[in-house]
KOLSERO-370156 format. One record per residue (C-alpha): x, y, z; chain. Coordinates in steps of 0.1 Angstrom, whole numbers. Each point is the difference from the previous one (the first is absolute). Layout:
X;Y;Z;A
...
This chain:
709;1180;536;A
13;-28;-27;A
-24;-30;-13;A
19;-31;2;A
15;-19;-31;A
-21;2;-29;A
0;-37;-3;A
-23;-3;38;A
-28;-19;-4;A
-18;32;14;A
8;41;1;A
10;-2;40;A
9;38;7;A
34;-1;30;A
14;33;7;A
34;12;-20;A
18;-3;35;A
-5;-37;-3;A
16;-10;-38;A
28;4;-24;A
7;-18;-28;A
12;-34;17;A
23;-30;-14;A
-15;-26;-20;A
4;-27;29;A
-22;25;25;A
-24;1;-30;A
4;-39;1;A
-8;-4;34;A
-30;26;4;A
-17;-19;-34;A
-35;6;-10;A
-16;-20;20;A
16;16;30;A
-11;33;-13;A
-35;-14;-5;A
-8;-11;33;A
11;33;13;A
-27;16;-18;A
-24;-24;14;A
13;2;30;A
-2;41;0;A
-32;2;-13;A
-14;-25;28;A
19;18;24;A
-17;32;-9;A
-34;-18;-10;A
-31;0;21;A
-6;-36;-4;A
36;-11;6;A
6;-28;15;A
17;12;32;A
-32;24;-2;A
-28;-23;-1;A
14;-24;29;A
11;27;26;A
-20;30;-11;A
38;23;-3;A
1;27;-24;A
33;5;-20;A
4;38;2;A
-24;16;-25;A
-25;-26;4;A
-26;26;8;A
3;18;-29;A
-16;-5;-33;A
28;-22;-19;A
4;-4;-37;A
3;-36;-10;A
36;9;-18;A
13;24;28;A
34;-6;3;A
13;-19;31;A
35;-3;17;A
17;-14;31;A
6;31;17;A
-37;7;-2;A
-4;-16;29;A
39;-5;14;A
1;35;2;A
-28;3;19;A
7;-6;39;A
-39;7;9;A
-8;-31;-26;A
30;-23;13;A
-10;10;39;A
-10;-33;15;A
8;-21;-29;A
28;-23;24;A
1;-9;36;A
23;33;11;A
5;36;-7;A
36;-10;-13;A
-12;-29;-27;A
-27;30;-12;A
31;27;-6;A
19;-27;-17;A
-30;-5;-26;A
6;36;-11;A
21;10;-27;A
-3;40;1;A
3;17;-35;A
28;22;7;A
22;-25;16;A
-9;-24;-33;A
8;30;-24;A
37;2;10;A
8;-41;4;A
18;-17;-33;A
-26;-26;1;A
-27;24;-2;A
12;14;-34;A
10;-32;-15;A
-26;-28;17;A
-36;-8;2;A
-12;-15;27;A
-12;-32;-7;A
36;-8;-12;A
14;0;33;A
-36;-11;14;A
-14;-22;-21;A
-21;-19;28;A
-19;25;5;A
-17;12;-37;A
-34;-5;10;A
-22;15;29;A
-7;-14;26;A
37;-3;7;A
17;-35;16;A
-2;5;39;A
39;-15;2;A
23;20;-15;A
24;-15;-25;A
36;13;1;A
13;20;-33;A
24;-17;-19;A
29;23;-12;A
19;-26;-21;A
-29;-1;-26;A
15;34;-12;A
32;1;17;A
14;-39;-6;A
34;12;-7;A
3;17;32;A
-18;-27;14;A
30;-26;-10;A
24;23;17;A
-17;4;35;A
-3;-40;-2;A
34;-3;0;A
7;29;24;A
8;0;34;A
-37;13;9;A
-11;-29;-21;A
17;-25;15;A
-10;14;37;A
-37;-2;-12;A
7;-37;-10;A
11;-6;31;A
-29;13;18;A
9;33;13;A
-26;17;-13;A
0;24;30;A
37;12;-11;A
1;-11;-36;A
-9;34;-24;A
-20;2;-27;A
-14;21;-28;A
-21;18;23;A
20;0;26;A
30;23;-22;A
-25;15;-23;A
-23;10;20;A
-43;-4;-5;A
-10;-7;-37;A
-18;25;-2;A
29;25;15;A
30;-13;-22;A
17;32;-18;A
24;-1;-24;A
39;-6;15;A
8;33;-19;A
-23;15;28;A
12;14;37;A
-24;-12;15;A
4;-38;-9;A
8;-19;27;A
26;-15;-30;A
12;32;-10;A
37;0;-1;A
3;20;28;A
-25;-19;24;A
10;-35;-5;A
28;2;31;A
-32;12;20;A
-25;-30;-18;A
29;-25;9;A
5;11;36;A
-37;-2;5;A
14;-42;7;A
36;6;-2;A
1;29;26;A
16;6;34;A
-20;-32;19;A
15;-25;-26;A
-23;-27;-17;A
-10;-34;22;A
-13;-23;-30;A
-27;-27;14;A
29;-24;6;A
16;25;26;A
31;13;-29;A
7;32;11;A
18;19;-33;A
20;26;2;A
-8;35;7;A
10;16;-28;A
-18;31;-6;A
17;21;30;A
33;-10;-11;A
-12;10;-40;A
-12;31;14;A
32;12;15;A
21;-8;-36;A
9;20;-26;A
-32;-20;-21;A
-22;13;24;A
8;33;5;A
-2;9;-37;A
-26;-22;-10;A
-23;28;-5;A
24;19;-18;A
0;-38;-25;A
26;-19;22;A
-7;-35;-1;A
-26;-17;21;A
-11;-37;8;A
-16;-6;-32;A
35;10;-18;A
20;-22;14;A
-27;-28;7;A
-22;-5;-27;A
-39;16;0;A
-17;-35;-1;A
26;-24;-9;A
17;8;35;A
22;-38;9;A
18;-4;23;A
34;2;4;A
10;-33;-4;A
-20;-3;-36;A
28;-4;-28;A
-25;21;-16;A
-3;30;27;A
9;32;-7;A
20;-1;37;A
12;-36;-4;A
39;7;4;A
6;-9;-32;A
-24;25;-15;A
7;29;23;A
23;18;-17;A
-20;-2;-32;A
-28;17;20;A
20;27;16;A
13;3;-34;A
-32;16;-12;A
11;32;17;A
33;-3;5;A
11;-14;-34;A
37;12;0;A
13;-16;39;A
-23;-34;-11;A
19;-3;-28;A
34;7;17;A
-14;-28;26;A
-8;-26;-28;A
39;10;-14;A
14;-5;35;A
14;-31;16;A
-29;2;22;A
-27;-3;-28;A
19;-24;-19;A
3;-24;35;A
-39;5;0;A
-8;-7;-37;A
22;-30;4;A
-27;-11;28;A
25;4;31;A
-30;14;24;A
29;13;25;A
7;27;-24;A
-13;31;11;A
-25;22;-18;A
-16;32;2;A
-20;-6;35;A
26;-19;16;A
20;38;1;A
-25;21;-4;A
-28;-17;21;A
-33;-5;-10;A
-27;24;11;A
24;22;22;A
19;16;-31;A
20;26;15;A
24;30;-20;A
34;-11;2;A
5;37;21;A
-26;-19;26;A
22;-10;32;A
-26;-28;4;A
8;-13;-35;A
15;-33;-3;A
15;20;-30;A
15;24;20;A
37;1;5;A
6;-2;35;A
-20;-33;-4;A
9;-13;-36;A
28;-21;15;A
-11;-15;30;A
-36;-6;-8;A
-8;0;-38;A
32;-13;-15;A
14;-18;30;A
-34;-22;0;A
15;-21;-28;A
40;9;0;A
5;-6;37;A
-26;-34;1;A
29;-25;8;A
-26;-26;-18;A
-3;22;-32;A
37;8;-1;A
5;-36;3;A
-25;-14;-24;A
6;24;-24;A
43;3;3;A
-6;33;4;A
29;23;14;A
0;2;41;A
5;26;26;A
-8;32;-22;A
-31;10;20;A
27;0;26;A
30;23;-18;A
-21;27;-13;A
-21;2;34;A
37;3;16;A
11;26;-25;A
0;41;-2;A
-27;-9;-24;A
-21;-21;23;A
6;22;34;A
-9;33;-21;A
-28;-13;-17;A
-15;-16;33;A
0;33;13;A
-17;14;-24;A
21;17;-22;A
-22;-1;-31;A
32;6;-24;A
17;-28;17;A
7;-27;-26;A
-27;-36;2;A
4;-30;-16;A
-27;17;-30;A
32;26;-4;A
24;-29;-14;A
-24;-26;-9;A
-32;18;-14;A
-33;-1;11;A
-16;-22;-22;A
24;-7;-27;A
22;-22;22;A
23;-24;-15;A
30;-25;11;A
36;17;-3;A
10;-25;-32;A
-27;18;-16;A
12;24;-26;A
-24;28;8;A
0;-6;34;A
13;32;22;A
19;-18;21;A
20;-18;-33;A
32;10;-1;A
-2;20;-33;A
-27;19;18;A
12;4;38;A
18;28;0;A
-30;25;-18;A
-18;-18;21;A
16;14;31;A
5;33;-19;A
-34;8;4;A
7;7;38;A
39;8;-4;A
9;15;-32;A
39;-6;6;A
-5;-34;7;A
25;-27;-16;A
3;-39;-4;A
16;-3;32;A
-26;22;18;A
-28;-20;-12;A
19;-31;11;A
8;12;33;A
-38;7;7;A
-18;-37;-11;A
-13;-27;19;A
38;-23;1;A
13;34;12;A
-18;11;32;A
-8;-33;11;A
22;-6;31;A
-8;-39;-4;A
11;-2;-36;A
23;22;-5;A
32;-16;16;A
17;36;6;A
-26;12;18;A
-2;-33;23;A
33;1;10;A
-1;36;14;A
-34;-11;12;A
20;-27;19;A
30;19;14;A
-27;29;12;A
-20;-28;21;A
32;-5;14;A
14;26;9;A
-33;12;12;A
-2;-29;20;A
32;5;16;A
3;41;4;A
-34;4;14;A
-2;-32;15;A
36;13;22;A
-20;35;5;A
-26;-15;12;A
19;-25;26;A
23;31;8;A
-29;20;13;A
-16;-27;19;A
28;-8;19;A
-1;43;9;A
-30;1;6;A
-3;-34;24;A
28;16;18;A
-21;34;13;A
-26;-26;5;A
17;-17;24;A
17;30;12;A
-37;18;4;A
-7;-36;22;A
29;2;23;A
-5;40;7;A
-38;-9;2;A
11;-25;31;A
27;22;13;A
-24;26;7;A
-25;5;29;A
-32;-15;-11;A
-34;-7;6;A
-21;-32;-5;A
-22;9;-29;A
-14;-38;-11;A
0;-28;25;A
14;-36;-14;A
-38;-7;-9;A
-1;30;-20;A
33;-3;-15;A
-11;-42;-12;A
-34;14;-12;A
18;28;-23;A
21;-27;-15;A
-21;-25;-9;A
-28;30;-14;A
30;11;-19;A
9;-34;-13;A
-35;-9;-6;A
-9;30;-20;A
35;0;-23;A
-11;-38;-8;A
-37;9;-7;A
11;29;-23;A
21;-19;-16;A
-21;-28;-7;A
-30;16;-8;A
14;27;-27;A
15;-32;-16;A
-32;-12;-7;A
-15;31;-15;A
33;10;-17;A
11;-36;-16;A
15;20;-32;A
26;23;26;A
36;-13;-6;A
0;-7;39;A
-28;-21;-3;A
18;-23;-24;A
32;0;19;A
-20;-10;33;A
-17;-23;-22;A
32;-16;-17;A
8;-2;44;A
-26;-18;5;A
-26;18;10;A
-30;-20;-25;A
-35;9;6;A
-5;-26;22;A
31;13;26;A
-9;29;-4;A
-35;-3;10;A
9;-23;24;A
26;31;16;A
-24;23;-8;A
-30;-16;28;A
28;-9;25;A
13;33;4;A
-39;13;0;A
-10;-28;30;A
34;14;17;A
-8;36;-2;A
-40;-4;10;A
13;-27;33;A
25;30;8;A
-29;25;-2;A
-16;-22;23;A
25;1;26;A
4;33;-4;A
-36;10;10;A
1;-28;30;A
34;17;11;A
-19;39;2;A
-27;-14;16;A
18;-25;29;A
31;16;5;A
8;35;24;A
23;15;-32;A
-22;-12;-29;A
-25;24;17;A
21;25;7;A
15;-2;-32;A
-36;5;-25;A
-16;26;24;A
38;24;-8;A
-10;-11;-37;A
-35;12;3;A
-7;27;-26;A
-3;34;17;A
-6;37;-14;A
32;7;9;A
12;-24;-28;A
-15;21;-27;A
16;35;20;A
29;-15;-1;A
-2;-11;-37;A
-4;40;-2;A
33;11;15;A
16;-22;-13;A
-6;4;-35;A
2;40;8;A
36;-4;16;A
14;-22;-29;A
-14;31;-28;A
18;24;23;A
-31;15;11;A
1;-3;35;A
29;-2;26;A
-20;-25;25;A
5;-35;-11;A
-26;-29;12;A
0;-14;32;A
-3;-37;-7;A
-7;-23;31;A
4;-37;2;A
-16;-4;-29;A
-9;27;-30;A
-17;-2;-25;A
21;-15;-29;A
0;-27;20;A
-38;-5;12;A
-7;7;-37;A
19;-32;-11;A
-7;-23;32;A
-39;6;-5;A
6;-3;-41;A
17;-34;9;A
-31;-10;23;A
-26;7;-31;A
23;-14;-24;A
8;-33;19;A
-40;-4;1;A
-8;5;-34;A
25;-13;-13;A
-5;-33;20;A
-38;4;-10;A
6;-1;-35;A
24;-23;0;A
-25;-26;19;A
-22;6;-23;A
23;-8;-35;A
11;-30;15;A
-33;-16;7;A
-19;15;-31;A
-23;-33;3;A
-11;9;33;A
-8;34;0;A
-22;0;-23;A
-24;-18;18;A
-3;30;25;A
0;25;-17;A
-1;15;-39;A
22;-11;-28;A
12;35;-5;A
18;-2;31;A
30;-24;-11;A
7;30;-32;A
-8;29;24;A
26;-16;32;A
30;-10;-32;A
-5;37;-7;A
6;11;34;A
26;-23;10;A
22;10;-32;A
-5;39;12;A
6;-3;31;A
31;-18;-5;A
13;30;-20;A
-8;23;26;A
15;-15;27;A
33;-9;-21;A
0;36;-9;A
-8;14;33;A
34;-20;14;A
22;13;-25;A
-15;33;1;A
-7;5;40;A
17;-26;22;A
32;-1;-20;A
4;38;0;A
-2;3;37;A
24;-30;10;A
22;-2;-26;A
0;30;-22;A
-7;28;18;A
30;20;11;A
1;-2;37;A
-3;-35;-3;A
20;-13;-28;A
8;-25;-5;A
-20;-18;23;A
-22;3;27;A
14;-32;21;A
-33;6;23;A
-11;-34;-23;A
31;-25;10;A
6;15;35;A
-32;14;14;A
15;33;11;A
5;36;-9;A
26;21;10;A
-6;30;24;A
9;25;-30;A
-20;-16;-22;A
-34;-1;27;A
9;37;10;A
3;13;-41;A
-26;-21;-14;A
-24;-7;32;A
4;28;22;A
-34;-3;20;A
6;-30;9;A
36;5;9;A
-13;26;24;A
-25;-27;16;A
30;-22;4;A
23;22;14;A
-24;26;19;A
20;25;-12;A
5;20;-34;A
35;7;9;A
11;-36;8;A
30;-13;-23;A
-6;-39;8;A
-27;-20;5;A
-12;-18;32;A
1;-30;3;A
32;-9;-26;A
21;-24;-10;A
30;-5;-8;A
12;-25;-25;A
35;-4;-12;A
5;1;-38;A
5;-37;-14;A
């Protein structure tokens, strides 16, 4: 236990947890008079006739024992005393926030430096005020309380965001619970601040009370070099932001204002901040051109990554394209600033480039010739890229390199554009590219249209069989025209980048056309669908036709064999009939696709109306839909149908079933031979009853 100042107006006894020697302006404020009315106020707190005492009949604690008139009285008499302070407010809660327990009070800075009344001087007598008056922390702390004015938290609270807006307590913790910094368990312990700073900064970002959602920053911080060694003393918010002067970033007088950022970094990292300020880079930004890069603007921000970090703008595979190339392939900047063109371009299209896009980590960036952060223009004498300094420059990779090496290997040099021996070989290849493959190409067309037509003419030489009638043979035609057209049309509007896409584009085919197309060939392929189902249903061979197209469990014993007599495992190929199952698998796949595709597609082109019937979700869900299904069926005619009329061995290369509606009898007895046995009656027949014959064209 210590007295108070000798200088009191009375010998108040307060525990040694609760005083050290304080500065002359806490001395100030706590004042004699302060000092006096807390004995007053202590002894009629402790008093039998106090006033509290006399009007409610309440006993401070200790009341019922014999009490010396100069017994010593404190606050935590009674505000450590929950029995006392049980009933003293409306709720359980406003009781526990009346006490103050002794231990907790031991360990806080304010409880070895501060007396009570300084911080509560509205309450020196007893009875206490029933409102309670909010502590002021600028009457000690006024310098801090100048910076937080003019902070970012300030200005929020200004604003009226108190429900966002931090302040002491809300980063310090209680007053009665603040520790020293120095201490781990500060909430503003070096360590902890990243944690105190995503408590509002964190995952769910932070929606100010005029609905400005700032960034989420502390995820990204967390996954940076910063926060992975900040308990090890890497930096955290508070070294890069300020503690209670934080402004933002737009502040000339921010530490994360662009013009001050690589004076902050600088605290750390003094020897690249001052090859920054040295570079043409940090001159451009001292001379106040804001397009100059600084230390964020390659490095990021929060999301600091090593250099060895594939996901680093820093890394090389990405230094080009992403961190440099963000300034030196800008056609604006390059213009605005007369800055050399096309060299994102050359070193991308270079052994350098290809290597180091790979991810060849000893392939050479533009950090390898240029520097990381001592970057200057090639008139500069200490640049590496002057020509006094070129050569070691490129010596660092290729010890016997030589003046002409390192010219052979700049910008002028591997630029096919600018370097005019390089565009005239670019030109003769395009032409002669043009012309030898072009002739190749025209050369095996004409071959191959000859066993076309050959395949056509031996096709109608041949006994046959009507496979399709001429209703069948239109409805495949116009499916087949109709589906090349939607594909076509509706990959160009989800693929607008693909080279085709701008060709068809430079065609004609604008958004408007092609949406246009794009329905008409939909309304043609549903009113086909249509016809199709009327022509099953009313018509002697549509019904014949679906019930041999039925799925049977035949199909799947058939799947079976066959797969066992192409792997060489069995001896006894499939006995297909009329129709097996790679062809019931893709009519019925047709069928599903045809009705959700025209669904869907109903449903994206009146958006307006649908949903009035049913739920919004539906118009993201069916544009999900139609885009898969679209790939599937594209896929499963390239993969399926085009294998078995066009590709597959037997058949190649065509199947001419599509143009003339009929199958040869070799072709029905090898591929079909159930069904060739229905037709014929026989398995021994060589011809099929009833034929044709046709004569070739």
């Amino acid at each position: 236990m210590r007295r108070l100042p000798s200088d009191a107006a009375d010998a108040v006894v307060v525990p040694a947890k609760a005083v050290f020697p304080v500065s002359a302006k806490i001395a100030v404020l706590a004042g004699k008079a302060a000092l006096a009315a807390l004995v007053t106020a202590s002894a009629a707190l402790v008093s039998p006739s106090s006033a509290r005492g006399q009007q409610e009949g309440a006993s401070a604690p200790g009341q019922e024992d014999e009490v010396a008139a100069d017994s010593p009285v404190t606050c935590e008499k009674c505000h450590s005393d929950f029995a006392f302070l049980s009933g003293k407010t409306d709720s359980a809660a406003g009781d526990s926030a009346l006490l103050v327990p002794e231990a907790l009070l031991e360990e806080s800075i304010h409880g070895q430096a501060v007396y009570c009344v300084e911080c509560h001087p509205a309450y020196e007598g007893y009875p206490h005020p029933e409102r309670q008056q909010p502590v002021d922390c600028s009457e000690c702390h006024d310098d801090v309380e100048d910076d937080y004015a003019q902070s970012v938290h300030g200005y929020a609270l200004t604003r009226e965001d108190e429900s966002t807006a931090p302040t002491c307590v809300y980063c310090h913790g209680h007053p009665h619970e603040i520790l020293e910094n120095s201490d781990p368990r500060a909430p503003t312990f070096h360590a902890r601040v990243p944690e105190l700073c995503a408590s509002c900064h964190g995952e769910a970002g932070l929606l100010t009370s005029r609905l400005v959602r700032l960034p989420q920053t502390f995820s990204a911080y967390a996954e940076s070099v910063h926060g992975k060694t900040c308990a090890e003393g890497g930096a955290c918010c508070t070294d890069c932001h300020g503690v209670h002067d934080l402004r933002g970033p737009l502040d000339p007088l921010s530490k994360i204002n662009r013009m001050n950022v690589a004076s902050t970094c600088g605290a750390c990292h003094k020897e690249p901040s001052e090859e920054f300020k040295n570079s043409i880079h940090g001159r451009a930004l001292a001379a106040g051109l804001s397009d100059s890069p600084t230390c964020t603007d390659c490095h990021g921000e929060h999301r600091i990554l090593s250099p060895d970090d594939p996901d680093a703008s820093t890394y090389g595979a990405r230094l080009a394209t992403e961190t440099c190339g963000t300034c030196h392939d800008d056609p604006e900047i390059i213009e605005k600033y007369s800055l050399e063109s096309g060299v994102v371009g050359s070193y991308v299209d270079s052994y350098h480039g290809w290597t180091a896009r790979r991810g060849y980590e000893r392939a050479a960036t533009c950090v390898s010739c240029h520097s990381a952060h001592s970057v200057l223009p090639k008139s500069d004498p200490a640049s590496m890229v002057n020509p006094t300094n070129v050569v070691q420059t490129c010596q660092a990779c290729h010890p016997k390199a030589n003046p002409g090496f390192a010219e052979a290997y700049d910008h002028v040099a591997a630029s096919i554009t600018r370097n005019p021996v390089n565009r005239m070989i670019r030109a003769i290849y395009m032409v002669l590219i043009t012309v030898v493959i072009g002739g190749m190409l025209v050369h095996n067309l004409l071959i191959f249209n000859y066993y076309l037509i050959l395949s056509r003419r031996e096709s109608l030489r041949r006994r046959s069989v009507v496979r399709f009638d001429r209703f069948q043979v239109i409805h495949h035609i116009v499916l087949a025209i109709s589906f090349i057209v939607l594909a076509i049309t509706g990959f160009a509007l989800r693929y607008p980048d693909a080279g085709w896409v701008q060709f068809a584009t430079n065609l004609g085919l604008t958004e408007p056309m092609r949406s246009t197309v794009h329905r008409a060939a939909g309304v043609l392929l549903v009113v086909f669908g249509i016809w199709h189902v009327i022509w099953v249903l009313a018509s002697s061979r549509g019904r014949s036709e679906i019930q041999a197209m039925l799925p049977k469990l035949k199909d799947f014993r058939d799947l079976v064999d066959n797969l066992r007599y192409h792997t060489f495992r069995s001896k006894r190929e499939a006995r297909i009939g009329r129709y097996g199952y790679p062809e019931k698998v893709e009519y019925w796949s047709l069928i599903w696709g045809i009705v959700l595709m025209a669904l869907t597609g109903v449903i994206l082109w009146f958006p307006e109306a649908t949903v009035r019937l049913f739920p919004s979700w539906t118009i993201a869900a069916s544009q999900t839909i139609h885009f898969y299904e679209a790939w599937l069926a594209a896929l499963a005619i390239v993969v399926w149908h085009f294998f078995f009329v066009i590709f597959h061995p037997d058949v190649y290369p065509m199947n001419w079933a599509w143009m003339t509606g009929r199958l040869t009898d070799e072709h029905v007895k090898r591929h079909h031979p159930a069904w060739y046995e229905e037709l014929t009656g026989s398995e021994s027949a060589e011809t099929l009853s009833p034929v044709e014959e046709e004569s070739p064209p």
